[in-house]
C-alpha positions in Angstrom: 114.5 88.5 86.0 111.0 86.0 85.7 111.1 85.7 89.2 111.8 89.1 90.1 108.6 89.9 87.5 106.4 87.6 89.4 107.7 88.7 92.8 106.8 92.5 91.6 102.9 91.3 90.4 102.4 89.6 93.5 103.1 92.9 95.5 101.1 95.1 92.6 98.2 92.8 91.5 96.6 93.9 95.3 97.6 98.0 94.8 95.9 97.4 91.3 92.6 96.0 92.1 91.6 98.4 94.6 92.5 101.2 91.7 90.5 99.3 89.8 93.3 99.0 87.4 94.9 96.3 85.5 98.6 95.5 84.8 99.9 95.5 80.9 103.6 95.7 81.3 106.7 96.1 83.3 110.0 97.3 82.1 112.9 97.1 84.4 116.5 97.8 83.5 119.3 98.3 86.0 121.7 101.7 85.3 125.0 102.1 86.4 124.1 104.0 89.3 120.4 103.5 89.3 117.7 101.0 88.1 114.7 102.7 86.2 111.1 100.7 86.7 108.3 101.4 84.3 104.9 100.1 84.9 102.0 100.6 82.2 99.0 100.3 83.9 95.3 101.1 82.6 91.6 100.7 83.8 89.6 98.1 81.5 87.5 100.2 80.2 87.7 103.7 79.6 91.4 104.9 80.3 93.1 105.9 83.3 93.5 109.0 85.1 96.1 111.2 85.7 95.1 112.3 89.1 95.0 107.9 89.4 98.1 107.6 87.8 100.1 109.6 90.6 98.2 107.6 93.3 99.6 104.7 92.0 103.3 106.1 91.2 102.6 107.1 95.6 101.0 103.6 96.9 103.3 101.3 94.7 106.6 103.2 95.4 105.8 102.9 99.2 104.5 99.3 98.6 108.2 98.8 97.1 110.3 100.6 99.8 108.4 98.2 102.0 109.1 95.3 100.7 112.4 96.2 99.3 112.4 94.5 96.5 115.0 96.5 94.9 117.8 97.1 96.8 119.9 99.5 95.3 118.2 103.1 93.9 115.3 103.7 91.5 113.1 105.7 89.7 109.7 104.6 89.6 107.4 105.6 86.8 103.7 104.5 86.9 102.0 105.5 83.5 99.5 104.4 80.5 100.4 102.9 77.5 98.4 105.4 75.6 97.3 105.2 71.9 100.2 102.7 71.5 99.2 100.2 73.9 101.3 96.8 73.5 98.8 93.8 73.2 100.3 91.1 75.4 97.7 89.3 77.5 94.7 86.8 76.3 92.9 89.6 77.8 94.3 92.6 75.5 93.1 91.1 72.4 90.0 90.1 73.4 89.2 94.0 73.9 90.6 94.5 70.3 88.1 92.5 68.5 87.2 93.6 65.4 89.7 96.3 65.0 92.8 96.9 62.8 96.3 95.1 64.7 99.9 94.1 64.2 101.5 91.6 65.3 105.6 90.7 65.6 106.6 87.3 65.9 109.0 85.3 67.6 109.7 82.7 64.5 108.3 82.8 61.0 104.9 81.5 60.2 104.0 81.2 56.4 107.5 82.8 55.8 106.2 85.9 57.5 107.2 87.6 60.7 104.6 90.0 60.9 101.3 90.1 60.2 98.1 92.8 60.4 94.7 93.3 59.5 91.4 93.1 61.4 91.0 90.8 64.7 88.0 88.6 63.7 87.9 86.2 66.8 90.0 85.1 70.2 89.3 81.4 70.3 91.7 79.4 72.9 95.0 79.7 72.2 94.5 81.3 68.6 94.1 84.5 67.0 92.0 84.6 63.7 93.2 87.8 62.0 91.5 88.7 58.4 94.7 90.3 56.2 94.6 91.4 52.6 95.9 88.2 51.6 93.1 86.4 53.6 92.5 85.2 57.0 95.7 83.9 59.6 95.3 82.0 62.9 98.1 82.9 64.6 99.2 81.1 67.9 99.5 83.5 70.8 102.6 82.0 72.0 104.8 82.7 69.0 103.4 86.2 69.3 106.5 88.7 70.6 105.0 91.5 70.2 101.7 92.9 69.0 99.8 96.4 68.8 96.3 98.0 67.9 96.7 100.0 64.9 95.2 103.5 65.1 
């Protein structure tokens, strides 16, 4: 499935810059009769488009029947994570600085697996997050899944 991920970037990273767009998540699952591929895609700043939304859904679906990376049927759905935009990248919590997040993680860090409060600093490898117990550096790769909190 890694492979298959990184195959499906390499073909979308292209599609994506021309947008102007950038790439938060792919969900693929196969069905019993079809595979379903969601892509949540967003501009950096600002939000995306609807109008840009269905351009992409058009230019990526082609890009795919092209290539044929997936053989057997699908439904394509090109969209934007919205209010509840997952934090996964570096990248994502840098642009969360100094606002409220939670994060899920993957093993237990001061008997916790969860943590949230305010996104003080992105330094390296680290997130600093101030909670009402008091600040937390979290590692990002324990991090499984994290969120801005609205």
């Amino acid at each position: 499935m890694q492979e298959f991920k990184e195959e499906l970037r390499t073909l979308l990273l292209p599609i994506l810059e021309t947008a102007e767009a950038v790439l938060i998540d792919i969900h693929f699952s196969r069905g019993r009769h079809k595979s379903f591929l969601k892509l949540l895609v967003d501009k950096p700043e600002g939000g995306i488009r609807v109008e840009e939304l269905a351009s992409l859904n058009d230019k990526i679906g082609k890009a795919l029947d092209a290539e044929n990376l997936i053989s057997s049927s699908y439904v394509l759905e090109v969209s934007s994570p919205g209010l509840d935009r997952p934090l996964v990248a570096r990248e994502d919590f840098l642009r969360c600085r100094n606002r409220r997040i939670r994060v899920m993680l993957k093993e237990a860090m001061q008997g916790h697996f969860e943590f949230q409060g305010v996104l003080s600093q992105v330094k390296d490898q680290l997130l600093a997050i101030q909670t009402a117990a008091g600040p937390v550096e979290i590692p990002l790769g324990i991090i499984a899944k994290g969120y801005q909190i609205i």
